[in-house]
N, C-alpha and C positions, 0 to 999 in steps of 0.2 A: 585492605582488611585481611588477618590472615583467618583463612580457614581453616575448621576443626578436622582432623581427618577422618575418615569414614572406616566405622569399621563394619565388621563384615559379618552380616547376620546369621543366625543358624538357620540352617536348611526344614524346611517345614515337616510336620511329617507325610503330609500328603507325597512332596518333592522325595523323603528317605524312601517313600514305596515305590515309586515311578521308576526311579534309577534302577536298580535290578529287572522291573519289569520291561524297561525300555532298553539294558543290556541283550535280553533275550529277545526282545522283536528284531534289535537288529543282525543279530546272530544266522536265527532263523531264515530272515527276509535275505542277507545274502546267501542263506546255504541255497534257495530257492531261485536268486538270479545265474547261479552258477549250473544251478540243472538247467534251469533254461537256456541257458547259451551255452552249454555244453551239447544240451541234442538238436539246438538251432542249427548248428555248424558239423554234429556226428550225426546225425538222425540216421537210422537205417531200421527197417522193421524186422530184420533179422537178427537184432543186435541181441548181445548178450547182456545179465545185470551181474554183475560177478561181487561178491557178496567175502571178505575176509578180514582180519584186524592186524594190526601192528603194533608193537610196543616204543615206550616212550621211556628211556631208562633215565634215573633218577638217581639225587645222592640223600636230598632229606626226607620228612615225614609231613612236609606242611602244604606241597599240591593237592589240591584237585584229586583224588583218588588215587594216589600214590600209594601200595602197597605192595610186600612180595606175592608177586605170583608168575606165574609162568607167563616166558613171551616166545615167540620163534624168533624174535628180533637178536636174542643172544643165546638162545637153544636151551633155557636155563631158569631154573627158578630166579629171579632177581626183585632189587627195588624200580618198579615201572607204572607205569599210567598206560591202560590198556584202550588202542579208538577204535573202532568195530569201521568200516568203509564200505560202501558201493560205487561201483566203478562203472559206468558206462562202457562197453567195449563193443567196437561196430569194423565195420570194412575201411570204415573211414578214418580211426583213429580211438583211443582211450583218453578219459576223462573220467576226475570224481565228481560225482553228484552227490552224493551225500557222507553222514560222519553222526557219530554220538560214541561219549564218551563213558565208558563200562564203571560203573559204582559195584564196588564189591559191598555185600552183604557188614563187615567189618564199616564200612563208612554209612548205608545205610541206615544200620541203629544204633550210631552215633551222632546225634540231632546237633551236639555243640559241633565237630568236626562239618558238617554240613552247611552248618549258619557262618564259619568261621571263612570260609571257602563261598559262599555265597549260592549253594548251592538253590536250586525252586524248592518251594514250600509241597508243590504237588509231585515231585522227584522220589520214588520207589524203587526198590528194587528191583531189576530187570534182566532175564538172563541174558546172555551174547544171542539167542537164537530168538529173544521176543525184539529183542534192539534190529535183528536184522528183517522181521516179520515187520514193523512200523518203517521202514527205511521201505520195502518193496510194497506196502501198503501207501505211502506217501508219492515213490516214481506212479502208481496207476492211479489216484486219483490225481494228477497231474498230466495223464496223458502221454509218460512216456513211451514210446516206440521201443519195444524189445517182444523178443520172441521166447528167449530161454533165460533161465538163472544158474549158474555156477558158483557151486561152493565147495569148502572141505568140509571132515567129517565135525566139525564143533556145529556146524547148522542143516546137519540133516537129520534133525530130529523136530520136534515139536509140530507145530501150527503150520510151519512153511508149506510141508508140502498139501496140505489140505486149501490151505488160502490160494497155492499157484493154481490148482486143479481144476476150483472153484472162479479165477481168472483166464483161465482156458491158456495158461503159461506153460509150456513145456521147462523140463531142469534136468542135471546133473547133480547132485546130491552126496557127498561123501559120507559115509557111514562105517563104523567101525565093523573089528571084525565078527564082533557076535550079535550081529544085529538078524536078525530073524527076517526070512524070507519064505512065500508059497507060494504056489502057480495054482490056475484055475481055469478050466475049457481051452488045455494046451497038450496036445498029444504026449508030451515029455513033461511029463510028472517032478519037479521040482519043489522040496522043502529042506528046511533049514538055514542053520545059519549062514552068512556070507564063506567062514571060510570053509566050512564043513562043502559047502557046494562047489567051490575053485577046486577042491583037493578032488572030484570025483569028473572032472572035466579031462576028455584025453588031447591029444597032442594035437589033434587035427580042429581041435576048437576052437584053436588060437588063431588070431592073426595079428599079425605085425606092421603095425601102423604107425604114422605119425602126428603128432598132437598139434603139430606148428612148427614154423621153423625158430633154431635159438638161436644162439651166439655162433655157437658149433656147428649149425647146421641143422637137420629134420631132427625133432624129439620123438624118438624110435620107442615104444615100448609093444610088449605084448600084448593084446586085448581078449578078452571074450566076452560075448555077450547075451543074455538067453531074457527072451520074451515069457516073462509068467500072465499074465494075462489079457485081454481086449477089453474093453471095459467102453461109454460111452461119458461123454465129456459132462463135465461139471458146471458149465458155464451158468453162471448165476443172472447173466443180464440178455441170454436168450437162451432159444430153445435148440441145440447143437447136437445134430446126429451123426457128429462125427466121431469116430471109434478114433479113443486113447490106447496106448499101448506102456502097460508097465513094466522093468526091467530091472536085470542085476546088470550093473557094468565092471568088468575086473580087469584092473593095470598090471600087469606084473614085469617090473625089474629088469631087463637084457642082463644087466650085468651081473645083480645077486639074486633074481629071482623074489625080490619083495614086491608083495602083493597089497593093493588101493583096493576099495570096494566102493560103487556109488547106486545108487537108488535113480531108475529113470523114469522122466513120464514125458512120453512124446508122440504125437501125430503115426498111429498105425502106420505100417511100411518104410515109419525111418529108417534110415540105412545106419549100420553099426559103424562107417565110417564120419557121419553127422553127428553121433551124440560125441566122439573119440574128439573130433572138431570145437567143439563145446566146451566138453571137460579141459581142451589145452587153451580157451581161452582165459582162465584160470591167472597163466601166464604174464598177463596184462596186467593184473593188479600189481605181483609182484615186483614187474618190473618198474609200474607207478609209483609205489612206494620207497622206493631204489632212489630215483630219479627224484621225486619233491622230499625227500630227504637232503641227499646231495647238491641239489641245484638250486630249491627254494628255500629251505632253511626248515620243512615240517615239523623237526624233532627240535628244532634250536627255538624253545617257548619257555620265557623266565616267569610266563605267570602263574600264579597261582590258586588262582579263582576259576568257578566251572564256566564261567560268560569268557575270561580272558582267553582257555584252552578253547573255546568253540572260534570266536571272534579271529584267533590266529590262527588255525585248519583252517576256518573256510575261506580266508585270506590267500592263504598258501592255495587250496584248492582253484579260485578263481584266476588265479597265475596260472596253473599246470593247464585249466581248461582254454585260457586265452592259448598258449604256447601248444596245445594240439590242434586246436583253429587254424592258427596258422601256418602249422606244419602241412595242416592238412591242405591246405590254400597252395602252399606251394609245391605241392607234391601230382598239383594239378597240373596236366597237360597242357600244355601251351595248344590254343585255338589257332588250326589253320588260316593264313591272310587268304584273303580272298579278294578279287578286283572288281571296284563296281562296273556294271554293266549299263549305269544309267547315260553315259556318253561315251558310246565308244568311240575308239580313237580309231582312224583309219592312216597308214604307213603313208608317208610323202613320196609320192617317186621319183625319181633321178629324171625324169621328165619337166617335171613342175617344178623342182630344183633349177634345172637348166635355161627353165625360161625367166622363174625370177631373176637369176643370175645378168640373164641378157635384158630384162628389165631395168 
């Protein structure tokens, strides 16, 4: 008897809502396997959370938030898709733990572009600096192990440094150069702008430090540093009578003399060589991004959709975190052998030889 073929029902609308929302659980659920086994295998309670974005350049107008805007990825206004990143950085190794992808204002109130691209219904506008306030809000209630946060100057404004203060997080913070500074119950009376203040620093302020080592060798630049006030700690989830210390941190240039400015807040008595440590662990992102470009394929994503860009980052991400695991696995020390002692062996002597023998 032959049979009628089947054809193929439409999809319910209960099933047309699930799919988008069950894109994003699993989107999520892996960015969150990947933090987890990232600080499973880098855990260090000194670690850094190093906070920066990368661009994704583009040739049409139908991704995921593709539009011109500036990247450091080609130095240049261009057509990109912008990921905002947190990077685990420890003694033990670098890993991404987290990603979100930057909706320009242009794509936001544009509700078709958004549905077309499958963008959440609850998806808003967010600056680069709230995208990295929920990423460092999401590693602590998660428990991650870090002591500091490092970033450049697109996220040393807003919220962040109020939420680390209030997390009892020490940071490095980049800040532009007219970013307003004052000092408070410090013998050396400090106000003003960042650069208004490097420009009145003499020659013996400086010192000449290294940030880490690169390719080249130690990353040499010139530092100063001046304590504006003692202040006591913020910590939201006890009572901490430990004095914080807030500062201006300034890089400047060996070779041309251009001048970084960053905003600190650290554990009274830090040494100017600790936060200079910090601010170079910066380093590790960029070289992450380098590396799962190259190696994993980061930027090589033909989809189009906001589920498809997250679903292949945190793909790629879970690769780069496996691949520092095991770097870091074998970058371990081989365990001395040791002899058990449970039966010792005593030498034969040429005695008891000799009488076997004649046995």
């Amino acid at each position: 008897m032959r049979q009628r073929p089947r054809t193929k029902k439409p999809a319910s609308a209960h099933r047309r809502r699930w799919r988008p929302a069950r894109r994003r659980l699993f989107a999520d659920a892996l960015r969150d396997l990947v933090r987890d086994y990232a600080t499973e295998h880098l855990a260090d309670e000194n670690a850094v959370l190093v906070i920066d974005e990368t661009g994704f350049l583009k040739q049409g107008k139908a991704s995921c938030e593709v539009a011109r805007q500036y990247t450091g990825s080609a130095g240049k206004i261009t057509n990109c898709q912008i990921g905002v990143f947190a990077a685990y950085v420890s003694r033990h190794g670098h890993a991404f733990i987290d990603r979100a992808l930057y909706l320009p204002k242009g794509w936001t109130d544009n509700p078709a572009r958004l549905k077309a691209t499958y963008v959440p219904g609850d998806t808003g506008f967010s600056t680069k600096p709230q995208l990295a306030a929920e990423m460092i809000e999401r590693a602590l209630a998660a428990g991650v192990p870090f002591r500091w946060v490092a970033a450049d100057s697109v996220y040393g404004v807003g919220d962040i440094e109020r939420d680390l203060r209030q997390a009892g997080k020490g940071y490095v913070l980049g800040v532009n150069s007219n970013h307003w500074f004052a000092s408070w119950g410090k013998p050396q009376w400090v106000v003003g702008t960042a650069e208004e203040i490097a420009k009145t620093q003499r020659r013996s302020d400086w010192r000449r430090l290294s940030a880490g080592a690169g390719t080249k060798g130690p990353r040499l630049h010139d530092w100063c540093y001046l304590e504006l006030a003692d202040l006591e700690g913020e910590e939201s989830n006890h009572h901490s009578q430990v004095l914080w210390t807030r500062g201006l941190l300034i890089r400047r240039n060996i070779a041309n003399g251009d001048l970084a400015y960053f905003t600190t807040w650290c554990p009274a008595g830090t040494s100017i060589k600790t936060l200079v440590s910090v601010e170079g662990h910066r380093w590790a992102i960029e070289d992450s991004f380098e590396t799962a470009k190259n190696e994993f394929g980061l930027d090589h994503n033909e989809s189009r959709s906001w589920h498809g860009w997250h679903r292949h980052v945190s793909l790629v991400m879970l690769a780069f975190a496996m691949m520092a695991a095991i770097q870091h696995q074998a970058n371990k020390p081989t365990p001395k052998k040791t002899t058990s002692s449970a039966t010792p062996r005593h030498p034969i002597s040429s005695l008891g030889r000799s009488r076997k023998s004649a046995a």
